[in-house]
N, C-alpha and C positions, 0 to 999 in steps of 0.2 A: 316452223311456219310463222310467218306474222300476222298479228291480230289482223282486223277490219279497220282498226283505226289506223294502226301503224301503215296499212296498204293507202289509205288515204292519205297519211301527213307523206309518203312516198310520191303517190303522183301530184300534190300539189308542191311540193318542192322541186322536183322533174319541172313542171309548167312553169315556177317561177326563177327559174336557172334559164332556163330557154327566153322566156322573155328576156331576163338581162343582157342575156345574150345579144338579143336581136338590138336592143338599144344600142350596144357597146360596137357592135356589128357597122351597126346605122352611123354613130357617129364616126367609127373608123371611116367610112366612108368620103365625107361630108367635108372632113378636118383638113386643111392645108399645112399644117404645119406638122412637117415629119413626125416631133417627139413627139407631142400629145395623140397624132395620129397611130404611134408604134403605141402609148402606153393604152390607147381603145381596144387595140390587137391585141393585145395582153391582155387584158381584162376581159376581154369575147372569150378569148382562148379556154380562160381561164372556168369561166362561168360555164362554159359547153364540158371542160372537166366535171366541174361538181353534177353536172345534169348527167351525166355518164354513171356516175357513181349510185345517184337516184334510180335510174333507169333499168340499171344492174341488181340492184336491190328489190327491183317488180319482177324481172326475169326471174332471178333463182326463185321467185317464190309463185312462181307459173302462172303471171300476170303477161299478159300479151300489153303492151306500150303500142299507140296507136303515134298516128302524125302529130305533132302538135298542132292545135290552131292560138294562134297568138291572141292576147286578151284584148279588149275597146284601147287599155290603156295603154298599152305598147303601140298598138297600132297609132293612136291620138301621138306619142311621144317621138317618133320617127316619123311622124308626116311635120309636125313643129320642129324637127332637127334640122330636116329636109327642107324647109319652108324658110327657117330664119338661122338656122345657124344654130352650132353647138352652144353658144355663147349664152342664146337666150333659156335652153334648156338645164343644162349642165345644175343653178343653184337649188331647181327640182329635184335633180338627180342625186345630188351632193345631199340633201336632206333625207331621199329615199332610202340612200345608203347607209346614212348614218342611224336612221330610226332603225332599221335589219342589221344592224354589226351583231348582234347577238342573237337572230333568232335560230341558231342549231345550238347556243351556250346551254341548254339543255335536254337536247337529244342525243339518244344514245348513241356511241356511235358515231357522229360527228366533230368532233372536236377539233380535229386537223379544218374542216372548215368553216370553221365557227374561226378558230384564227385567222383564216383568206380572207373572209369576209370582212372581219372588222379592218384587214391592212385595207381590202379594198374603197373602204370608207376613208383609210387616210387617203387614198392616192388618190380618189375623188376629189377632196378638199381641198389637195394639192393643186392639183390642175384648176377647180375654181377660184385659188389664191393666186394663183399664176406665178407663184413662185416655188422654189426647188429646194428643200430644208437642209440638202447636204451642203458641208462648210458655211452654215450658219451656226451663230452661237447659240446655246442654250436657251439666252435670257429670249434673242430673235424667235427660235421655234415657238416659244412658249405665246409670243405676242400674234402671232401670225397665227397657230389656232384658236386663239384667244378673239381673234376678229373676225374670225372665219365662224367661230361659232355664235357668236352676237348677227353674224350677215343672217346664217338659215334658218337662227330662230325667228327672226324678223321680217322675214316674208322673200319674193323676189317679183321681176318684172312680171313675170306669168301669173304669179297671185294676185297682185296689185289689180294684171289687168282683168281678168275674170271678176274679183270680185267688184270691181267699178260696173263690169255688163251687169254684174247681176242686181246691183243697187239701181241704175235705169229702169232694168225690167219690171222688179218687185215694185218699187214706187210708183209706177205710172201702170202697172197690170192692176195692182190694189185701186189707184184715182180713178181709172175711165171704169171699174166694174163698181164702184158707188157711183158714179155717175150715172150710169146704163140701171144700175136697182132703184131709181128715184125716178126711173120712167121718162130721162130725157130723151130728146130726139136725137137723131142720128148726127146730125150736124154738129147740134151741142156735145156730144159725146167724144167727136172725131176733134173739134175746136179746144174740149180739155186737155183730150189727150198729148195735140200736141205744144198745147199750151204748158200741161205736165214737162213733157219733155224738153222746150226751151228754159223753162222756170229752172228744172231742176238740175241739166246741164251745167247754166249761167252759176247757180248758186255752188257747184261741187267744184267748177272750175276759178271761181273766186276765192272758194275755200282752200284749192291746194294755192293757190298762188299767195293768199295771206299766209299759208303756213308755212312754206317752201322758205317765202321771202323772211318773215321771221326768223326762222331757223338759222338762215343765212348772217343774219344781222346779229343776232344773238350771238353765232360760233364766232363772228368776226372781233368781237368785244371781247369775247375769253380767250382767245387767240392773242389778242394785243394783248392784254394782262400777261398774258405767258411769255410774251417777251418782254417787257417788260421787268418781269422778274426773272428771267435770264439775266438780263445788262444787269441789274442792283444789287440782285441774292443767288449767286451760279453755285455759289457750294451748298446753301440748301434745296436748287434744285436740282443738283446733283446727287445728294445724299434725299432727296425723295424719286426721284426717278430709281436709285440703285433699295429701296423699297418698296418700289413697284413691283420690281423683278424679284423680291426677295421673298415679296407675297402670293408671289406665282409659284415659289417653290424653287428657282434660283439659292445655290449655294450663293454667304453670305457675300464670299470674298470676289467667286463669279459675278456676281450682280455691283458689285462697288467698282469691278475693275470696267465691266462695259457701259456702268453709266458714267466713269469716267472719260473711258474711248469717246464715246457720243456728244459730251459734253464740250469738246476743243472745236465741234466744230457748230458754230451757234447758228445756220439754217437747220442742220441735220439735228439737234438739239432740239428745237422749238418743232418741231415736224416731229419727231419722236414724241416729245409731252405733251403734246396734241393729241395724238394717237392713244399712249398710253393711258394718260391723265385726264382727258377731257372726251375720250371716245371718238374724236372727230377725224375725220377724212381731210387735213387740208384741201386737195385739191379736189374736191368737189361740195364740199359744205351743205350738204343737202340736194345737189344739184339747181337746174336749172327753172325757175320758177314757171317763167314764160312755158315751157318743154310741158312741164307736167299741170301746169292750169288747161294748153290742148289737147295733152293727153286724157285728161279726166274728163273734158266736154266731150270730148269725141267716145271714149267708151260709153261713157252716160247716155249719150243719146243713140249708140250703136244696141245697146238693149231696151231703152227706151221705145225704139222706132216696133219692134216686135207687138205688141197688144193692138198698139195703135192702126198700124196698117189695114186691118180688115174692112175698118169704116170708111176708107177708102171709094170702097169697091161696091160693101155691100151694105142691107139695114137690116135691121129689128133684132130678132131673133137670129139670123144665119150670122149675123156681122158677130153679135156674141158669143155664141159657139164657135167662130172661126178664132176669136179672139182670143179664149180661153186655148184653144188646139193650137195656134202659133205661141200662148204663151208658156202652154204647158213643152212645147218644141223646147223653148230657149231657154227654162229653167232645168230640163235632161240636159240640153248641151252644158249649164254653166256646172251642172252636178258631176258629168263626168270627166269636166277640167278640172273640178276641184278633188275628182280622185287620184289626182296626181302627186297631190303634196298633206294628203289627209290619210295616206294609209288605208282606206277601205276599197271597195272593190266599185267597178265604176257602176253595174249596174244598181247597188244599194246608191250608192249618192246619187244618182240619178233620182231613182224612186224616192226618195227621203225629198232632194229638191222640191221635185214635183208637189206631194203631199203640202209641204208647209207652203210653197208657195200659192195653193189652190184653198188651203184651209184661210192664209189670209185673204183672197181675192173673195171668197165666198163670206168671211165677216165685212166686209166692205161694203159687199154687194146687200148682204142684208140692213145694213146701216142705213147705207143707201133707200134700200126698199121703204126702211120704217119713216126715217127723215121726209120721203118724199110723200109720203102720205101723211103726217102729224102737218105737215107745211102746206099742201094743199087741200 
């Protein structure tokens, strides 16, 4: 018979099969495009196997398996698949996967899926590369996980935008509760708030647009240089490109023969050393400044707008309280989109949210409190 713990680490992996399931499910669904839609099918297929195996493992050991109920986070990830498309979700996913490639690598007893799991990570990766590794070279595989793994440590649109609400919220929850502990009037309070929220909008969306544009400018300059030294020095950018590949772990003669291939054709050349050499995406260079300066204003002031509202409506004391209760709303919600790509379970990141964000709102407010009485 199995311990108590081992009946535990049982139906919590039963629960977490089933959820991946239901993801893989979701986006079979959603997908237009047959292949990646067949390989979702495969991976549901697959995921409801190992949860079988789980399942099987509670039975012989005269555990009754109840219905599942799906977790805040599956449900959160299939209403965003359903909502925007596999596209927007999938570098979430790709991250999920890859942090779990190993977590049966030391359970007993698992080892057949401790290897599903981690292919399942490649095939993830696969599909968020959006390209297909068979009849690719060596040196190509190697470049393409190579960029795939610099994309998910690096965040994705879903992180970006979550943690923009949640920089709105925090900043302008903390200003109108020092504002409101210094004993201002209701007016004054509602007047900072959204004065917070234009200010700080303005400034986050200036900020991505100096940095976007930078960026741009900068990759534009090392880009010229790269060509540059294509026209003048092609054999030593040949013989550094064919040690790019060499440093990846490309055999020596492999890596000299396809940075030679690469080399005859001098767009596909300068596109490659970019990529390789300089980390850069030519065709997108950062993206689009304009795109992501109204991106950030508009997140900003999308959790911005959350504290502030109640002053609206209401005064004194209720307007506070309400204030506090929609801001404590919107820091659970940004807690448990950020259980998405932070590996913890959504209702701890919720609760964790909440906490720091109400610990800072209450040093604010005391600040507030002391300020407004040493000043008056």
């Amino acid at each position: 018979m199995a311990s108590r713990h081992e009946l535990k680490r049982y139906r919590r992996n039963l629960a977490d099969e089933l959820d991946s399931a239901a993801v893989y499910e979701t986006l079979a669904q959603v997908e237009k495009d047959p292949a990646r839609r067949s390989v979702f099918e495969q991976l549901a297929a697959s995921e409801r196997e190992h949860a079988q195996v789980w399942s099987d493992k509670l039975r012989a050991n005269g555990v009754r398996v109840r219905a599942h109920r799906h977790s805040i986070k599956t449900h959160l990830m299939r209403t965003l698949t359903r909502t925007f498309g596999p596209a927007f979700v999938l570098p979430t996913l790709a991250a999920a996967e890859y942090a779990d490639r190993n977590k049966y690598a030391h359970q007993p007893g698992a080892e057949k899926l401790s290897a599903e799991e981690q292919h399942h990570a490649d095939v993830v990766r696969a599909v968020v590369d959006g390209q297909n590794a068979e009849g690719m070279s060596k040196g190509a595989q190697i470049a393409a996980a190579e960029s795939w793994h610099k994309g998910v440590t690096s965040g994705n649109d879903l992180r970006a935008a979550v943690l923009g609400a949640n920089d709105g919220l925090v900043s302008n929850f903390c200003l109108i509760m020092g504002v409101a502990g210094a004993g201002a009037a209701n007016r004054t309070i509602l007047l900072t708030g959204l004065a917070g929220l234009i200010a700080g909008a303005c400034s986050m969306a200036l900020g991505e647009w100096l940095s976007v544009t930078n960026a741009r400018e900068l990759a534009r300059t090392q880009i010229a240089k790269e060509s540059d030294e294509i026209e003048q020095t092609p054999d030593a950018e040949r013989h550094e490109l064919a040690l790019i590949y060499q440093a990846k772990g490309v055999d020596a003669d492999e890596a000299r023969r396809v940075a030679a291939q690469i080399m005859r054709d001098k767009d596909k050349a300068l596109d490659t050393l970019t990529r390789e050499e300089l980390g850069l995406d030519p065709a997108e260079l950062g993206g689009n400044p304009w795109t992501a300066a109204g991106v950030s204003f508009c997140l900003f002031s999308l959790g911005a707008i959350f504290p502030a509202m109640p002053f609206l409506w209401a005064h004194g004391m209720s307007a506070i309280v309400q204030c506090v209760a929609l801001a404590g709303f919107g820091l659970a919600a940004v807690g448990v989109f950020t259980s998405l790509f932070n590996g913890r379970g959504a209702l701890f990141s919720a609760g964790r949210q909440i906490v720091i964000g109400l610990i800072a709102a209450a040093f604010t407010f005391g600040a507030g409190r002391l300020l407004g009485v040493s000043i008056s």
